[in-house]
C-alpha positions as CSV (number, residue, x, y, z in Angstrom):
1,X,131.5,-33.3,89.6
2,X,129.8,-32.0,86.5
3,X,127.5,-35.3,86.8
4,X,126.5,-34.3,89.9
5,X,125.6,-30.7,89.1
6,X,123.9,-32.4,85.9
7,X,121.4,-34.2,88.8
8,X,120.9,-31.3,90.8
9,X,119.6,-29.1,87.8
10,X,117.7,-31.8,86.9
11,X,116.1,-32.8,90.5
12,X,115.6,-28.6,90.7
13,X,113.5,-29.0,87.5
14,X,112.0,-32.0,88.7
15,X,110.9,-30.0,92.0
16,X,109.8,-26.9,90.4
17,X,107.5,-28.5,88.4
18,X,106.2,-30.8,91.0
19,X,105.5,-27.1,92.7
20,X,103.6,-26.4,89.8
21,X,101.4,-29.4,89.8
22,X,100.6,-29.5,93.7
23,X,100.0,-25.5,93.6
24,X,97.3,-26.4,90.9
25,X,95.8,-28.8,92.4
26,X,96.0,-28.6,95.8
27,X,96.4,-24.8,96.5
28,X,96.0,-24.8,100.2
29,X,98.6,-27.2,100.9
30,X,101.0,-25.2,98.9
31,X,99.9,-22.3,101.0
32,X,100.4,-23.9,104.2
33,X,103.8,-24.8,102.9
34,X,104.8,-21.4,101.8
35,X,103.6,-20.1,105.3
36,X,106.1,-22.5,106.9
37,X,109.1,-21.6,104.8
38,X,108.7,-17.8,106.0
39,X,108.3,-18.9,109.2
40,X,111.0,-21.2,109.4
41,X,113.3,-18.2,108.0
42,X,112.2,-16.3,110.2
43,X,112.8,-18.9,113.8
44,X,116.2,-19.0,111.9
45,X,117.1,-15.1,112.2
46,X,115.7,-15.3,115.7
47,X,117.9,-18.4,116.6
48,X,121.2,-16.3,115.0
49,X,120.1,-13.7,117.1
50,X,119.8,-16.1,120.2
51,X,123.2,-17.5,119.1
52,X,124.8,-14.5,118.9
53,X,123.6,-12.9,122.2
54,X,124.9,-16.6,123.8
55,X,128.1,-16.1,122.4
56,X,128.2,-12.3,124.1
57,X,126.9,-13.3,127.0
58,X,129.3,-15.8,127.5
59,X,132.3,-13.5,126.4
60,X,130.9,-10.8,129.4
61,X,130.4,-13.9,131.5
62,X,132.5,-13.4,135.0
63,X,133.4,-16.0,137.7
64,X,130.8,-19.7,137.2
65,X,129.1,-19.2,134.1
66,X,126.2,-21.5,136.1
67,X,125.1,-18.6,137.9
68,X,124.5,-16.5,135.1
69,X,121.1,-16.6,135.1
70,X,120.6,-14.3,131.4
71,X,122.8,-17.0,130.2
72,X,121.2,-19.7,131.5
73,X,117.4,-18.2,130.1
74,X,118.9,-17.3,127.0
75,X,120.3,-20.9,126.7
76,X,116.5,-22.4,127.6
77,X,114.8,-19.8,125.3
78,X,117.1,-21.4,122.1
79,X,116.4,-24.5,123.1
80,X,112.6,-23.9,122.9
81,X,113.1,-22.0,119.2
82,X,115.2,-25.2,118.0
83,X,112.7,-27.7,119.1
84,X,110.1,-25.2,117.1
85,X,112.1,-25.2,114.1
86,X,112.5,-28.9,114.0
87,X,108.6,-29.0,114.2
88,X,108.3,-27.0,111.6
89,X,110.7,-28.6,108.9
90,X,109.0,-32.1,109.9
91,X,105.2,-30.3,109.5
92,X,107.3,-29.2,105.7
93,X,108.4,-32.5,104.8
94,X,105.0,-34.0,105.8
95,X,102.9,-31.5,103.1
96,X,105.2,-32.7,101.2
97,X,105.0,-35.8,101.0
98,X,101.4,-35.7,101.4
99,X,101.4,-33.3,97.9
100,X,103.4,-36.1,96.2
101,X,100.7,-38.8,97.2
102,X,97.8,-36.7,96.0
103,X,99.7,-35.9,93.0
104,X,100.8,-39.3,92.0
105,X,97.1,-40.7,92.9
106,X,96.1,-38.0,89.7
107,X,94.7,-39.9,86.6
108,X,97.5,-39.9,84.2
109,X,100.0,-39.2,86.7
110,X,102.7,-41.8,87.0
């Protein structure tokens, strides 16, 4: 257990300055990844608050739940913030990985 929180500290410290470099030298992806991370933590309250009005909905919810057609828009309208969030965290992982090209390509970068 202790090697393991040994390689997390270590891949933290490995990230953080990795953020360092890419901010440096390639600021506007860094920006575009910052502006996803607030808006993926923000999809994320919204989908809680999707969540949570599901789980009322579905407590209120008399006779076939089918025919409850808040519940069955509510149900569609998280479906559409998932898909949006899974979009987003993809659109993250791709600046990054781009970031890690351009910064490995960097004369005396290994």
């Amino acid at each position: 257990m202790r090697q393991i929180a040994v390689e997390l500290a270590g891949l933290y410290h490995d990230v953080v300055i990795f953020s360092d470099v890419v901010s440096l030298e390639r600021p506007d992806l860094e920006e575009q990844r910052n502006q996803l991370i607030v808006k993926i933590n923000t999809d994320k309250t919204q989908l809680k608050a999707i969540e949570d009005r599901i789980l009322k909905l579905l407590f209120e919810s008399e006779g076939n739940i089918l025919d409850n057609e808040d519940l069955i828009n509510t149900l569609n309208d998280s479906k559409v913030h998932i898909q949006q969030v899974s979009i987003d965290c993809q659109c993250v992982v791709l600046i990054i990985s781009f970031s890690q090209a351009d910064c490995l390509s960097l004369p005396g970068v290994e």
